[in-house]
C-alpha positions in Angstrom: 57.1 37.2 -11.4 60.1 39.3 -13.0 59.6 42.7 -14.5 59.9 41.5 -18.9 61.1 45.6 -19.0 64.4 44.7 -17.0 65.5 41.5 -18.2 66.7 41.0 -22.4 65.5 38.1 -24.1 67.6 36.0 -26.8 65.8 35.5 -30.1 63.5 32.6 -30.2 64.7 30.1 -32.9 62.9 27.3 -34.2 58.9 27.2 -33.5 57.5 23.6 -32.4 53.2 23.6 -32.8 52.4 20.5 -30.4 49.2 19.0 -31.3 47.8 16.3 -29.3 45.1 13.8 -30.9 42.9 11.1 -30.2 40.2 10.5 -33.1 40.8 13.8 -34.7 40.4 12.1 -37.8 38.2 15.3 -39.1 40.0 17.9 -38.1 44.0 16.7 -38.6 44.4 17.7 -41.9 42.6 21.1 -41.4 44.6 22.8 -39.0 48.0 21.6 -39.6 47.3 23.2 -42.9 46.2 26.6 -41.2 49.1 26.1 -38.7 51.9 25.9 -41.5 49.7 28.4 -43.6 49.7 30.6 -40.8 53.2 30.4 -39.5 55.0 28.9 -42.8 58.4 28.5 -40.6 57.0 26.7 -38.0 57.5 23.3 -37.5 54.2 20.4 -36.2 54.4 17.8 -34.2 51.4 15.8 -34.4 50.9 13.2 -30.9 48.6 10.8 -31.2 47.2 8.6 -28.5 46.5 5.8 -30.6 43.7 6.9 -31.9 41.1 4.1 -33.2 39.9 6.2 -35.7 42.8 6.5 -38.4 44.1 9.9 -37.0 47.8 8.6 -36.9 47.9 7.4 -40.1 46.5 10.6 -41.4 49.2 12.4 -39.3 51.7 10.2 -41.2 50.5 11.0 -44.6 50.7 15.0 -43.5 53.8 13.7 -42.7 55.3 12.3 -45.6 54.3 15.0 -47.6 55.3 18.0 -46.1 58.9 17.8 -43.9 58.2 20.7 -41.6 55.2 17.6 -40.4 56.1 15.4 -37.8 54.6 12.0 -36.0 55.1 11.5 -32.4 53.1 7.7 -32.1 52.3 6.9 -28.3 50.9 3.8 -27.0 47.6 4.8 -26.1 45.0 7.3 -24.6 46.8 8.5 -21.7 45.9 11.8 -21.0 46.0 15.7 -22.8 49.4 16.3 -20.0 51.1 13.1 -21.1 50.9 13.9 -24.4 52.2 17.3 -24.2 54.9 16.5 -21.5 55.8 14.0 -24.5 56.0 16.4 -27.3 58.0 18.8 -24.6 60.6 15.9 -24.4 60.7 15.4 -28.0 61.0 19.0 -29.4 63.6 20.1 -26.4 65.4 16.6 -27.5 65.3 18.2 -31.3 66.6 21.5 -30.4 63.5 23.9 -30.9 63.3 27.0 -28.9 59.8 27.7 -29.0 57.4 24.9 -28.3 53.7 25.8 -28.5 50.5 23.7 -27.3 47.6 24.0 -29.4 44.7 21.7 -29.3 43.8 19.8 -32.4 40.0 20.9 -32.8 40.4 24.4 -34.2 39.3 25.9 -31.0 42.7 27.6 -30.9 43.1 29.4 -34.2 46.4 29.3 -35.7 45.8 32.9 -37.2 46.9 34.4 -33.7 49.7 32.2 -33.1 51.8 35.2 -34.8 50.5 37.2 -31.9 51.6 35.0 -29.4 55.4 34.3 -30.9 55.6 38.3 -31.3 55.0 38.8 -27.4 57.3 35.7 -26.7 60.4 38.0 -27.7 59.9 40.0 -24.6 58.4 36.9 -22.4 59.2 33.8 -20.8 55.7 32.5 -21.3 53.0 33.8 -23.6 49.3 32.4 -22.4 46.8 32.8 -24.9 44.0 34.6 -23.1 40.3 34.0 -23.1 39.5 36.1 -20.2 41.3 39.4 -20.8 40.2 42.7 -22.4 39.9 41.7 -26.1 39.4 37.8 -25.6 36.0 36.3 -26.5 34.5 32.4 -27.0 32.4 31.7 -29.7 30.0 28.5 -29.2 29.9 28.0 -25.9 26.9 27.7 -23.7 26.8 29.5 -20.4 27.0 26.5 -18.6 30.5 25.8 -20.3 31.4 29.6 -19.9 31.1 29.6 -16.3 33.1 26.3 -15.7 35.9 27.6 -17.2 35.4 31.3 -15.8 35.3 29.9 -12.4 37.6 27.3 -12.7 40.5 30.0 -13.6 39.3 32.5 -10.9 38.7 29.6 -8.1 42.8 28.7 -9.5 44.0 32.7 -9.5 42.7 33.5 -5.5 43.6 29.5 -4.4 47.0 29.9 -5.5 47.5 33.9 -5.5 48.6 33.8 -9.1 48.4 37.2 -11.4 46.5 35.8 -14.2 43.0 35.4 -15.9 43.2 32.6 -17.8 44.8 29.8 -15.7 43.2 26.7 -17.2 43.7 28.1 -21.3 45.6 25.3 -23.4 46.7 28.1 -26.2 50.6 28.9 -25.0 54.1 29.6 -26.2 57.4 28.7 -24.4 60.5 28.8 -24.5 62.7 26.4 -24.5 64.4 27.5 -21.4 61.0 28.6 -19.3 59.8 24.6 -20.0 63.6 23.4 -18.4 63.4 25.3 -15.6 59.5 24.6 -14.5 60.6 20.6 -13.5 58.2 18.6 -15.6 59.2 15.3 -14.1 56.4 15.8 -11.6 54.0 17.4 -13.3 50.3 16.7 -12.8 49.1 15.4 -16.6 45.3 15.6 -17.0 43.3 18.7 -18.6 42.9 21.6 -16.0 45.4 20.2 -13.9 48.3 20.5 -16.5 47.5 24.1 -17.4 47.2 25.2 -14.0 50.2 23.3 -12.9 52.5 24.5 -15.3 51.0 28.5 -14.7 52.2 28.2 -11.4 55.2 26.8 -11.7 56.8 29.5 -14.0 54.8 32.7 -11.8 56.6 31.1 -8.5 59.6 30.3 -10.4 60.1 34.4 -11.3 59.6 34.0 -15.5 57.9 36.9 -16.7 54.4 36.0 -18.4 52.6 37.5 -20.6 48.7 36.8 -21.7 47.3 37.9 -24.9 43.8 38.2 -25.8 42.3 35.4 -28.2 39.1 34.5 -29.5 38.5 31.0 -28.6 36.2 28.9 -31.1 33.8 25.8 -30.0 34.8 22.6 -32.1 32.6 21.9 -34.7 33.2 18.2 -35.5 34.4 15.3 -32.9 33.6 15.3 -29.3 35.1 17.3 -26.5 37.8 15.4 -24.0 36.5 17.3 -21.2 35.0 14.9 -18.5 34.1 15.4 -14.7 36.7 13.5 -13.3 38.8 16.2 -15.1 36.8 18.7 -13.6 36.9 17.0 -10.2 40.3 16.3 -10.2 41.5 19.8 -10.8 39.1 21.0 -7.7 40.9 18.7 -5.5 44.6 19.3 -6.4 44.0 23.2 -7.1 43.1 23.3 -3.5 45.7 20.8 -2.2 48.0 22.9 -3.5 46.6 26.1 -2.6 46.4 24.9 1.0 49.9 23.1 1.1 51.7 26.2 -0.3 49.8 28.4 2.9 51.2 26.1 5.0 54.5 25.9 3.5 54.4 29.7 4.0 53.8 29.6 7.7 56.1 26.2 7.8 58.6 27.9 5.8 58.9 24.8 4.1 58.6 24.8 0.0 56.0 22.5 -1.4 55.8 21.2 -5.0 
């Protein structure tokens, strides 16, 4: 990972939020109105799976009455990765510089995304960090707690990465960091994105940066999180934590 000290960074330009929904139809209007309250430059992007319950057309009315709004309709329910690797393609297509994933429910408060885009001027990547001195959930049970404490330490010693909070969905990029981390190949679902895309840009050299947040348990709708989520980020964490030992021995590069 590259020393942020050595390297200048260009300014950031325009700010993308990317919020991914499927029946969100309680909590749409809230925090796109805390987003923009918070951040009054930034722009939304609101993509929506399809949802059954109304959440796109919500998105659309958010839409049409504010301009900085914006719709990305998808098919159907295809994943949290898909529909961020979408929004990606769509605000790199536009011309933002800073595109930022933030999840729908309020878990991520917009009130420290200023936090986040203010480290971002001296970073490649800013991770918003449950797991670092100053960062805190709120909510959770101990059962949930642990998952996710484990599933980011099982991720940091697997793959040798330098960070605490491998598996957070809270992040700013730039523009640049997101072209260079090959998103073609991706993996899409839940843990697996967010640990995929960590990696990518600590063994591609960008500097990254967490910053403590305080995470907030959803109070309305239901949680996305399933086992085979779960399950499947076990298996490829360690597929990839075994291929790139290999690779190292091999000299070969893996994915």
């Amino acid at each position: 990972m590259n020393d942020g000290e050595q390297r200048s960074f260009g300014p950031l330009g325009k700010v993308l939020v990317i919020i991914p929904t499927y029946n969100e139809a309680e909590n749409i209007k809230p925090i796109v109105n805390r987003v923009r309250a918070a951040v009054p430059e930034a722009h939304v992007l609101i993509a929506d799976d399809n949802s059954p319950d109304g959440t796109g057309k919500l998105a659309d009315e958010l839409a049409g009455a504010d301009e900085l709004v914006h719709v990305l309709h998808r098919r159907g329910k295809e994943g949290l990765g898909a529909a961020y690797l979408a929004g990606f393609g769509w605000g790199i297509d536009q011309g933002y510089g800073v595109l930022v994933e933030m999840d729908a429910d309020g878990s991520h408060q917009p009130e420290e995304l200023p936090r986040l885009l203010t480290a971002l001027k001296g970073a490649d990547l800013v991770l918003g960090s449950r797991w670092v001195p100053g960062g805190r959930v709120v909510n959770w049970p101990k059962s949930r707690e642990f998952i996710s404490r484990g599933g980011s330490l099982y991720s940091r010693v697997a793959l040798d990465l330098p960070l605490r909070d491998i598996t957070g969905g809270y992040r700013a990029f730039r523009r640049e960091t997101l072209e260079g981390l090959g998103l073609d190949d991706v993996a899409s679902q839940g843990y697996c994105f967010q640990v995929d895309l960590a990696r990518r840009a600590v063994r591609a050299g960008y500097h990254v940066v967490e910053v403590p947040i305080t995470f907030v348990e959803r109070e309305l709708g239901d949680s996305k999180m399933s086992r085979d989520i779960l399950v499947e980020a076990l298996w490829r964490v360690t597929t990839w934590g075994v291929g790139e030992r290999v690779g190292r021995i091999t000299g070969r590069k893996t994915p």
